[in-house]
N, C-alpha and C positions, 0 to 999 in steps of 0.2 A: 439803886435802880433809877432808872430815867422812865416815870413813871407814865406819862404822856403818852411816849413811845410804846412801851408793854402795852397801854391799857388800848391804844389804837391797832398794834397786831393783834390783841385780846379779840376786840370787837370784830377786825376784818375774820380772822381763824370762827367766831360765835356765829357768822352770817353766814360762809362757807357750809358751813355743818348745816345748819337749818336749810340751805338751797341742796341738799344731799350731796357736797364735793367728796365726804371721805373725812378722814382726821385732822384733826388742827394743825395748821402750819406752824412748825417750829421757825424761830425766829432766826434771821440768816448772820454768823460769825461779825465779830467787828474785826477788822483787819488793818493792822497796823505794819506798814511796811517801812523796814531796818535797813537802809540804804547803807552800804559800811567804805570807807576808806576816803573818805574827802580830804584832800591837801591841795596848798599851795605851792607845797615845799619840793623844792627837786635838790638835792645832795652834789653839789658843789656848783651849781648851776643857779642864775637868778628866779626867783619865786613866780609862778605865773597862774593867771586864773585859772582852776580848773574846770574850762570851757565843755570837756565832754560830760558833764552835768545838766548843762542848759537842756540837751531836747529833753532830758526824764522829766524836770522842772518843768519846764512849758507846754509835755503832755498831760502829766498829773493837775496841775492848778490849772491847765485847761478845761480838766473834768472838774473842777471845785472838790480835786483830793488834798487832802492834807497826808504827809508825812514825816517819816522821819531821816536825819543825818548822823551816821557817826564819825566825828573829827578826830584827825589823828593832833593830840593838842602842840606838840613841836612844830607844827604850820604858824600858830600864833607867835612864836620868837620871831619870824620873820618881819612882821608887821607889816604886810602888803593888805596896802588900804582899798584895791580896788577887791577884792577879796573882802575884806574885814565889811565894807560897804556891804556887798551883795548881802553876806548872812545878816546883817542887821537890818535889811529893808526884808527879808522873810520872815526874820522874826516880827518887826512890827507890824507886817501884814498877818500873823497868824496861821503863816502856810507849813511852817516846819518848824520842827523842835530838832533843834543841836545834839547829840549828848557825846558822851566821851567815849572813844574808842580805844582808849590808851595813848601815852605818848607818842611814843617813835610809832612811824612806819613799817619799819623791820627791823630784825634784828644782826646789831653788830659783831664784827668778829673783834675778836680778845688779841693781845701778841702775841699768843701760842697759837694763833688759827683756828683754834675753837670759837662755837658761836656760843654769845653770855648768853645768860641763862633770860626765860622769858621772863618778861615785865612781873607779870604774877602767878610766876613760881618761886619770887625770892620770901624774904623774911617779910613777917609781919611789918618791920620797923620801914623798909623798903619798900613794900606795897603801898603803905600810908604813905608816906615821903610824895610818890610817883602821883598817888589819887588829889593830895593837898595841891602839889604842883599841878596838878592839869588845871584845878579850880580856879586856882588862882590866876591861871592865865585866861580861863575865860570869863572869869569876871572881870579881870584889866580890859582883854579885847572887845565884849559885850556888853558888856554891864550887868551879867548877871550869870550867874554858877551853873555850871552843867546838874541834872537834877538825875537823868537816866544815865546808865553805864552800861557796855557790852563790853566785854573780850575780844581782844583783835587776832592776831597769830601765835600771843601767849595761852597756856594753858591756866588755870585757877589752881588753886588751893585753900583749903579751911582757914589760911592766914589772910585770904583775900575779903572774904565776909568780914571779919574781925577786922580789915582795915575801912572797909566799906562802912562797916558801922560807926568805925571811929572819926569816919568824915561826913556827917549829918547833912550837907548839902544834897549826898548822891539819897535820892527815895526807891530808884527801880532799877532792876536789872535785868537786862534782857539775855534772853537765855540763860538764864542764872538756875541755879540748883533747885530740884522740885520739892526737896523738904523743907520746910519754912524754919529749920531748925537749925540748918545750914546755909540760910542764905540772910544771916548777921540783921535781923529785923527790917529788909528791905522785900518790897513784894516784887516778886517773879515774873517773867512773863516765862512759861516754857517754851522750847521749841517741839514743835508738834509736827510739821515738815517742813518742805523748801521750797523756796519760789524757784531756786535753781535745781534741777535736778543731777549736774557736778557742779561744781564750783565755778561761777562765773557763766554757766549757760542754761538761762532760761529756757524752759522746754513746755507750750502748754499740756499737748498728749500724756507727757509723764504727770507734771503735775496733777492732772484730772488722776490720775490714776491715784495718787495719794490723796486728794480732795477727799474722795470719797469715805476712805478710812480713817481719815487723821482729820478735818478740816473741817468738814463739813457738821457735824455735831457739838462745836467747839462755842462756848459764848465768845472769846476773842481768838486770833492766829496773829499772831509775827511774823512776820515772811521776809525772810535775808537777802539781800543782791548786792553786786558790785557794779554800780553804773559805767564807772569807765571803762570796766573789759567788754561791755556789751557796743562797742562804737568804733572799734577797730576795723573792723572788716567789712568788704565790700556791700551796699545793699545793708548793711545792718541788720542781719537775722537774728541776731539774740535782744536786740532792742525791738525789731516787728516780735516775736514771742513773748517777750514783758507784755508789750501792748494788748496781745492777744490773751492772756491772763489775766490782764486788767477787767479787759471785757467781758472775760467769762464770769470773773466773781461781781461783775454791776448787776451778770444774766440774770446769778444764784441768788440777789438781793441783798448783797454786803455793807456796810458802810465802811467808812473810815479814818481812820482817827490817830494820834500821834499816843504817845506812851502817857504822857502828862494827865492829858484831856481824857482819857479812859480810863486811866484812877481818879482822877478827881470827880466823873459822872458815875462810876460803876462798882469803886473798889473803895478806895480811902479817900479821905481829904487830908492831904498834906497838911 
């Protein structure tokens, strides 16, 4: 526990009561937001920043939020420096943590026209192979290992913890399995609900409506998005909706925090 903090809502919720407000304020969710599919990489085409990042970046650390990125690690073969630059001046500024979203981007087709199988749905030995390989490449392009891991458009499997555990770099998994029994001695975050209410569109109305139920009683939330499907279209409605969810949970008294930095004040020390 971050004992300063508790013992200062302690005190504020102790005054409250003695000025006759009613019952103690519960202390408001930390929130960590899971930004998912960063690349540089475009498939037979030359590598290029991915620019529609910038305004979520330079509204968030406009607020002094911190959070998080998931990289598809096949960006980093490419080796574009203008790219490899931007994440290492975030990292050393302390505004985002990287973590690994799987390899590929998508999944490829076979010569029979089948699509192979997902990342981690394969074998144990597979899984490992693909986690060691992501490492490895972002410790070459960073200088330093991805620590968080999420699922991209593969599915898991019980082979996936067991590779997870057999690569010690990874510590957390985001939306990873609720029993600690399957999820290969790595701590959890759950998914509890969505920042999107479908896939790729931020909606505040809905989300309030799951806030209430799911969120708002929680010591931390995850909340998942795709920055670049929200920049597409005209006027930017699904980026003014981010925004407007941002502001709602500053309303509710949120903080926020990256994966790393919330285990290491609230859960474990690495």
């Amino acid at each position: 526990m971050i004992r300063n903090r508790w013992f200062n809502k302690g005190v504020l919720a102790a005054v409250l009561l003695v000025l006759g407000a009613g019952v103690p304020l519960a202390a408001a969710p930390v929130v960590i937001l899971k930004l998912d599919d960063f690349t540089c990489r475009r498939p037979g085409r030359r590598p290029v920043f991915p620019a529609a990042w910038l305004p979520v970046h330079e509204y968030l650390t406009g607020k002094n939020i911190k959070y998080s990125i998931g990289v598809h690690c096949e960006m980093f073969e490419e080796n574009h420096p203008q790219t490899l630059d931007w994440m290492k001046e975030q990292l050393a500024a302390g505004r985002v943590e990287f973590w690994c979203h799987g390899y590929r981007a998508a999944r490829n087709k076979l010569a029979d026209g089948k699509l192979e199988p997902g990342e981690f749905e394969r074998s144990f030995e597979e899984q490992k192979a693909i986690l060691e390989k992501c490492r490895d490449l972002s410790q070459a392009a960073l200088g330093r290992p991805f620590r968080a891991f999420g699922p991209h458009w593969s599915n898991t499997t019980s082979d996936t913890a067991r590779a997870l555990a057999a690569v010690p770099e990874f510590r957390f998994w985001l939306y990873g399995p609720a029993d600690p029994a399957e999820s290969g001695g790595l701590y959890c975050f759950p998914r509890y609900l969505a920042l999107e209410y479908k896939t790729f569109i931020p909606n505040l109305e809905q989300f309030k409506k799951q806030w209430e139920s799911r969120g708002r009683n929680k010591e931390a939330v995850v909340l998942q998005g795709h920055p670049k499907s929200w920049m597409w279209e005209k006027g930017q409605p699904r980026f003014a909706e981010f925004k407007k969810i941002i502001e709602f949970l500053e309303s509710e008294g949120c903080t926020f925090s990256t994966p790393s930095e919330y285990c290491e004040t609230k859960v474990v020390k690495p």
